[in-house]
N, C-alpha and C positions, 0 to 999 in steps of 0.2 A: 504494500500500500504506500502511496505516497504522501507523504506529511509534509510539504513545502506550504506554505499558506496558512496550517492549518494554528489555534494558539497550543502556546505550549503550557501544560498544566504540571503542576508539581507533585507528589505522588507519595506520599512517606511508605515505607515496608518498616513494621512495629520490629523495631529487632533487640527481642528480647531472648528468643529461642526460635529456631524452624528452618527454614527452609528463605531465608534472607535475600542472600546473593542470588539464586536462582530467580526468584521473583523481582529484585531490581534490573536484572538482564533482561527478562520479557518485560518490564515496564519501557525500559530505555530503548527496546526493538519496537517498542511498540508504540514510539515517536511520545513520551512523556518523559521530563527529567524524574529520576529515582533518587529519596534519599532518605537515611534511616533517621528511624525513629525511637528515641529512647528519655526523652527528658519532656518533660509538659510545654519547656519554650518552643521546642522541636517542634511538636502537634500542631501546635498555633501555626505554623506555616506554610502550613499544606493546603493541598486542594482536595485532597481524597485519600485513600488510608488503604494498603491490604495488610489485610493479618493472616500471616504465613501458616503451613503444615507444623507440624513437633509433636511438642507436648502440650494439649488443653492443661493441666492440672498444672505444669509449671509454668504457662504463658500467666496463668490466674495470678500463679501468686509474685513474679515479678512484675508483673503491671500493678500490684498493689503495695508491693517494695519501692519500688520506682515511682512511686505516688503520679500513675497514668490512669489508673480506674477510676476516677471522679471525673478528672479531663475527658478520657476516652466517653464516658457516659451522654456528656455534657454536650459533646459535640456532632455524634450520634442521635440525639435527640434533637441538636439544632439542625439534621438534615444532612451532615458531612456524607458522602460517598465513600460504602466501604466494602471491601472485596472480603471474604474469608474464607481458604482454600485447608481442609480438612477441619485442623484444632481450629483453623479460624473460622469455620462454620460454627463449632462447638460453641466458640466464644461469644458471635455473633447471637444462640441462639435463646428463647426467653427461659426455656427449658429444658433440661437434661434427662433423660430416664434412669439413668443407670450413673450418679453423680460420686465420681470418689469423695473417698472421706480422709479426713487427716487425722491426726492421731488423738485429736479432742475429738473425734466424731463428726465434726462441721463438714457437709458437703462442700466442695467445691463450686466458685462462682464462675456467671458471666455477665459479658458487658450489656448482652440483651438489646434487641430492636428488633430482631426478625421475629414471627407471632408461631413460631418452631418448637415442636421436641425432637430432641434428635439423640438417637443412641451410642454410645461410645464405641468404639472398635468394633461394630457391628457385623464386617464382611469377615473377620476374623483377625487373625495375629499377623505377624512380619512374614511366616512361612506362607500366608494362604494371601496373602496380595496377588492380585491380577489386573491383566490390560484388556481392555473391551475398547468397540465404536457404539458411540450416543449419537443418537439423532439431538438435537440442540436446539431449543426455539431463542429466537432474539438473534441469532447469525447471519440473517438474510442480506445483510451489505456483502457477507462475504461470498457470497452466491455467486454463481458463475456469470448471471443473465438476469434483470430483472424479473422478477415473480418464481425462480427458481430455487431451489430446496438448497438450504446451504450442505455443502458436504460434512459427513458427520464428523465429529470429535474422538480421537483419541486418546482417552483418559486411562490413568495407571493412578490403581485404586492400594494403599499401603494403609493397611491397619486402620481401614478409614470407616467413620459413620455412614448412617444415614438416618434417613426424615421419616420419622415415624405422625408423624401430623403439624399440618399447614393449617396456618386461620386463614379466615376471608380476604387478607390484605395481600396474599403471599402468590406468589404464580408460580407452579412448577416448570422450570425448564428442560429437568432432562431425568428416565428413570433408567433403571438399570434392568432387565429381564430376567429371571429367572437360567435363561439357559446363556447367559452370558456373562456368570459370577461362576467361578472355579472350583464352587461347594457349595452347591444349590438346593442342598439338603436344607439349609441354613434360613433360606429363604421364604420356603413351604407355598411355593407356586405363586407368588405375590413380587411383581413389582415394585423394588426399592425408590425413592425418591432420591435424587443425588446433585441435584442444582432447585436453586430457587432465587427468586426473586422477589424484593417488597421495597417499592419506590427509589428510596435510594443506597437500599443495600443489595448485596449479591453475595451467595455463596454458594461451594461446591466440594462436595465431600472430596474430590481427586485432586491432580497434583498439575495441571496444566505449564504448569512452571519445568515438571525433569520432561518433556518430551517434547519441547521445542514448539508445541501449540500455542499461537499467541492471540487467536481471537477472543477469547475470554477475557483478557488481559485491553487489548481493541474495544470492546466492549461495554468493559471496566472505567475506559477512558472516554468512550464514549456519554455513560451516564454520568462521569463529572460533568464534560463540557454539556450535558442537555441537549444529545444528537439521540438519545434512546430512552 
């Protein structure tokens, strides 16, 4: 795609744990400046926020080390554009089913905005990761030919959630099939949900970032500037 013209938007990747640098390389291919984020002055500067893969349980608790969970909340609520790609679904989501606990018993938090529950490591552990093609709604710039189906997504799925229920504000973008998870036992013949969208957040249980996929990312940048 060509981005001569187009404005350039600022982009922070929360880097506190995950999948970072990966994510600021598809920001920066994907015609937006990239740059981390770790301090509440940092935040204030952006245009828009992903919160990377990892760990949900320790992204929780150094965003609240790092006294970014007030901020983060704050600006979330005032509308900011935010991507979160696996733990940053989690993070993103208003509920958790399966919430770890810490050693007082206190479930694990999040930042909350999407109207989600989502379950933790759902498709399985590190050994049972898999790659699958998604059909993807909201891709259609990328389409070969106006009114034509954009080509589908190659997502690689690591110890990653999914969406066990969406409220009224949330649109499903992309599910996962049964015969196209690598232990579909797991499943029980039911369609996973694994992208969603709700005004101006976005998230995606997979890793769009290790496979060189940058329309999500396009996307992403898109609903900053108000093109989606």
């Amino acid at each position: 795609m060509n981005y001569e013209g187009m404005i350039l938007v600022k982009v922070g990747v929360l880097a506190l744990q995950g999948d970072v640098r990966e994510h600021a390389a598809a920001l920066e291919a994907s015609g937006a400046q990239a740059v981390t984020v770790r301090r509440p002055a940092e935040l204030a500067g952006v245009d828009g926020l992903v919160i990377p893969g990892g760990e949900s349980t320790t992204i929780d608790k150094l965003t609240r080390i790092f006294e970014l969970d007030v901020p983060l909340k704050e600006r979330i609520a005032e509308g900011m554009p935010v991507y979160g790609s696996c733990a940053g679904m989690i993070m993103l989501a208003d509920e958790i089913a399966d919430p770890s606990k810490d050693l007082g018993g206190n479930p694990q938090q999040t930042l909350g905005g999407l109207d989600i529950t989502v379950r933790r490591n759902a498709f399985g552990r590190q050994r049972e990761s898999f790659e699958t093609d998604l059909r993807f709604r909201g891709l259609e710039f990328s389409a070969a030919a106006p009114g034509a189906e954009a080509a589908p997504v190659h997502a690689v799925f690591i110890r990653a959630p999914w969406v066990e229920r969406v409220g009224p504000s949330v649109e499903v973008l992309a599910k996962v099939e049964p015969a196209e998870a690598s232990h579909t036992q797991t499943l029980h013949g039911a369609a996973r949900i694994v992208a969603v969208r709700s005004r101006h957040l976005l998230a995606t249980s997979f890793h769009p970032e290790v496979t060189g996929e940058r329309r999500i990312h396009e996307l992403f940048i898109r609903m900053i500037r108000g093109d989606a």
